[in-house]
C-alpha positions as CSV (number, residue, x, y, z in Angstrom):
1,X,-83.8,-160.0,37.5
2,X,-83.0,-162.4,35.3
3,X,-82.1,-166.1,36.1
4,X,-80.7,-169.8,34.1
5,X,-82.6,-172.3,36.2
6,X,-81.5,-175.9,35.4
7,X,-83.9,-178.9,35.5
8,X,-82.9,-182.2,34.7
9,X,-80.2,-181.4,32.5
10,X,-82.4,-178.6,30.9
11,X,-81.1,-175.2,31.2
12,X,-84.5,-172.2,30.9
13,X,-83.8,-168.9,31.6
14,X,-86.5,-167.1,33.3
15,X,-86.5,-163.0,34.0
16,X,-89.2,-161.4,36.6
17,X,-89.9,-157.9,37.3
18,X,-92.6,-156.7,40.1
19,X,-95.2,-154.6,38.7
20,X,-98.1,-153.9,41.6
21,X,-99.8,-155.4,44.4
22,X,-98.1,-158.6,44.3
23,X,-98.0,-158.6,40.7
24,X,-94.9,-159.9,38.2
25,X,-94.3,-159.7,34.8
26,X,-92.3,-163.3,34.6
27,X,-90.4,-164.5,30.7
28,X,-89.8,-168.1,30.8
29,X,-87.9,-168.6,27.4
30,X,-89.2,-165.6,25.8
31,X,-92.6,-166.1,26.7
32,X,-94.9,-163.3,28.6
33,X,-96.5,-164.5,31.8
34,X,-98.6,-161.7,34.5
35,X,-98.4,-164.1,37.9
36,X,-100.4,-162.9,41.3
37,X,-97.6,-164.4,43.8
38,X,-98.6,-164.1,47.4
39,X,-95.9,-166.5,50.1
40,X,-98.0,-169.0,52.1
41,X,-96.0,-169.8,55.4
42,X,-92.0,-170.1,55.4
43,X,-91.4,-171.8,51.8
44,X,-94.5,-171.5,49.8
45,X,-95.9,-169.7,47.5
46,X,-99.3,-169.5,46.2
47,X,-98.8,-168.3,42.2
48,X,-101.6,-167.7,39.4
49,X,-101.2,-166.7,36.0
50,X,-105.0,-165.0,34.9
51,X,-103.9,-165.4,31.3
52,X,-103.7,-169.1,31.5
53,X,-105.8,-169.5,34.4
54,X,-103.4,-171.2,36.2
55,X,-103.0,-171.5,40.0
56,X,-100.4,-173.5,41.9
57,X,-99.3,-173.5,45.6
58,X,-95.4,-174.2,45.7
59,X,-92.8,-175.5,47.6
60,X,-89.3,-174.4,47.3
61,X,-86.9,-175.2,50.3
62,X,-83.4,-174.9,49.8
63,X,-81.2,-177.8,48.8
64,X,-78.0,-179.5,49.5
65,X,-75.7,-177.4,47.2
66,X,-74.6,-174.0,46.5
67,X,-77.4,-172.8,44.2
68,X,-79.9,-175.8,44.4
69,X,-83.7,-175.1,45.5
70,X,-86.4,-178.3,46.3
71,X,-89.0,-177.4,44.4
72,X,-92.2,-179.3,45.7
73,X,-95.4,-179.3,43.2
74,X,-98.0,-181.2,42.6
75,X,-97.1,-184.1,45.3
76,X,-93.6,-184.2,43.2
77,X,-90.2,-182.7,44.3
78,X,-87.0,-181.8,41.9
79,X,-84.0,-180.3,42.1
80,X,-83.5,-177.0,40.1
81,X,-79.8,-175.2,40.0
82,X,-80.2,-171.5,39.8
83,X,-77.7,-169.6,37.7
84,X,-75.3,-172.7,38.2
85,X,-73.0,-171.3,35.5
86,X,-72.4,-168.2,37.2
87,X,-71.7,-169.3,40.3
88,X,-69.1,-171.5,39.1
89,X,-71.0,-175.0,39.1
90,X,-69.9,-176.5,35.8
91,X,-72.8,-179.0,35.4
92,X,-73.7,-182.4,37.0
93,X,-70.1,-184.1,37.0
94,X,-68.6,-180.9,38.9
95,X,-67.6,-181.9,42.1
96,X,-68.5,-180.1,45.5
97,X,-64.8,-178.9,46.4
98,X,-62.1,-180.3,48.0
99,X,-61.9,-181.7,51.7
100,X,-65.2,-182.8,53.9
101,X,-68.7,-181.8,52.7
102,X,-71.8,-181.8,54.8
103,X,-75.7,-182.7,53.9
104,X,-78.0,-180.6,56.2
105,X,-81.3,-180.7,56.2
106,X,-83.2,-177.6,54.4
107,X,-85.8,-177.2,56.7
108,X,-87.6,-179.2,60.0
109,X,-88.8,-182.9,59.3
110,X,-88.6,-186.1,59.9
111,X,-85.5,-188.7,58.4
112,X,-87.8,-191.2,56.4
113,X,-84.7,-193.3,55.1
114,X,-81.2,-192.9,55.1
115,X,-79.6,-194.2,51.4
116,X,-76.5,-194.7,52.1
117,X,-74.0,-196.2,55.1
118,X,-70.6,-194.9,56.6
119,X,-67.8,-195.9,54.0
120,X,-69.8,-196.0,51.0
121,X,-68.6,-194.4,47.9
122,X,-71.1,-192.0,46.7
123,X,-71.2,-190.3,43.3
124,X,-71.9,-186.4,43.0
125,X,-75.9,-185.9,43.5
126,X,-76.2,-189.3,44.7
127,X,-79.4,-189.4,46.6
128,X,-78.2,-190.2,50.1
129,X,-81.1,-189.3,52.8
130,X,-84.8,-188.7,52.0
131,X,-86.7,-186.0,54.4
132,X,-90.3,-185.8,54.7
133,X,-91.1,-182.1,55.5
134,X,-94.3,-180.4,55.6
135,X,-95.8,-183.8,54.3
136,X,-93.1,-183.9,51.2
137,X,-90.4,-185.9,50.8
138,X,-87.5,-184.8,49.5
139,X,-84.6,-186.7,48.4
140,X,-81.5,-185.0,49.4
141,X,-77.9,-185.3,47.4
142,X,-74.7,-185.7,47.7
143,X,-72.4,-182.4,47.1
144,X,-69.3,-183.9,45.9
145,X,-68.2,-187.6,44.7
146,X,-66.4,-189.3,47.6
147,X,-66.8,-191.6,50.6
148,X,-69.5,-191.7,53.0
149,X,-67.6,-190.6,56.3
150,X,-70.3,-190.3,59.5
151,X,-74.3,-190.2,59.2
152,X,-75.6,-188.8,62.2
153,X,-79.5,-189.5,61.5
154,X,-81.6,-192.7,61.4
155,X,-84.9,-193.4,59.8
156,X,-87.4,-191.6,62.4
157,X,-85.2,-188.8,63.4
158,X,-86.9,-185.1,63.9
159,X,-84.4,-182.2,62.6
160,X,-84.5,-178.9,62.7
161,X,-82.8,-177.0,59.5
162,X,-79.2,-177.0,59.1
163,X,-78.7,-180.2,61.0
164,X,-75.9,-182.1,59.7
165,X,-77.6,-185.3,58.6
166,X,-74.0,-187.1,57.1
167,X,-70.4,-185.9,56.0
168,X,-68.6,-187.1,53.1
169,X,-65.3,-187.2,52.8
């Protein structure tokens, strides 16, 4: 499978193809990778690559938009769009579609600070609601440019995933 992952306005295009026993042959621009990849609990994966000698244990959670992942490493979370061209998303100004849009939370945690307040104008992947989650905290984004129509969360709140944390109108 082959995929365009965007970070931070950098578009890479990775392909993977399973070999054995947990084994992938992984391209990341063109370049050869063998990676051990075994999943450690719900969103985590522990990775090496015995070329490099390289181990990391990661989190990816999915995000607020259609094709975003959280991807938690190293103590530090970003947000990476997977094949955003194909699925229609035209890049950071695209907006999130027309009438209400919702930001859920991705998995179970705790509200550690809400961003915004009902009626502010937000722009699109305007941080808007920060969620500590298996003892990360990811900074979640608005979907679409518009006004801040209800938050349902304050600082403190336990949620489960899906939980609608605000709508934006």
């Amino acid at each position: 499978m082959t995929f365009e992952i965007d970070i931070n306005g950098r578009t890479r295009t990775v392909a993977i193809e399973k070999t054995v026993g947990g084994k992938y042959r992984v391209s990341l621009d063109g370049q050869l990778h063998e990676i051990n990849a075994a999943r450690v609990g719900v969103y985590g994966l522990s990775l090496l690559d015995g070329q490099a000698g390289i181990s990391r244990e990661v989190q990816v959670t999915p995000g607020t938009t259609r094709g975003e992942l959280l991807v938690s490493l190293s103590g530090r979370t970003i947000a990476a769009t997977v094949n955003g061209r194909r699925t229609g998303r035209a890049g950071v100004d695209a907006g999130g579609g027309d009438g209400e849009q919702t930001v859920v939370a991705p998995m179970p945690g705790r509200v550690v600070r809400v961003l915004v307040a009902a009626g502010d104008e937000v722009a699109v992947r305007q941080g808007v609601v920060v969620v500590e989650a298996m003892k990360m905290e990811n900074e979640l984004r608005a979907p679409r440019a518009g006004k801040v129509k209800e938050i349902n969360v304050t600082p403190g709140t336990l949620v489960e995933a899906g939980r609608v944390l605000l709508v934006i109108e």
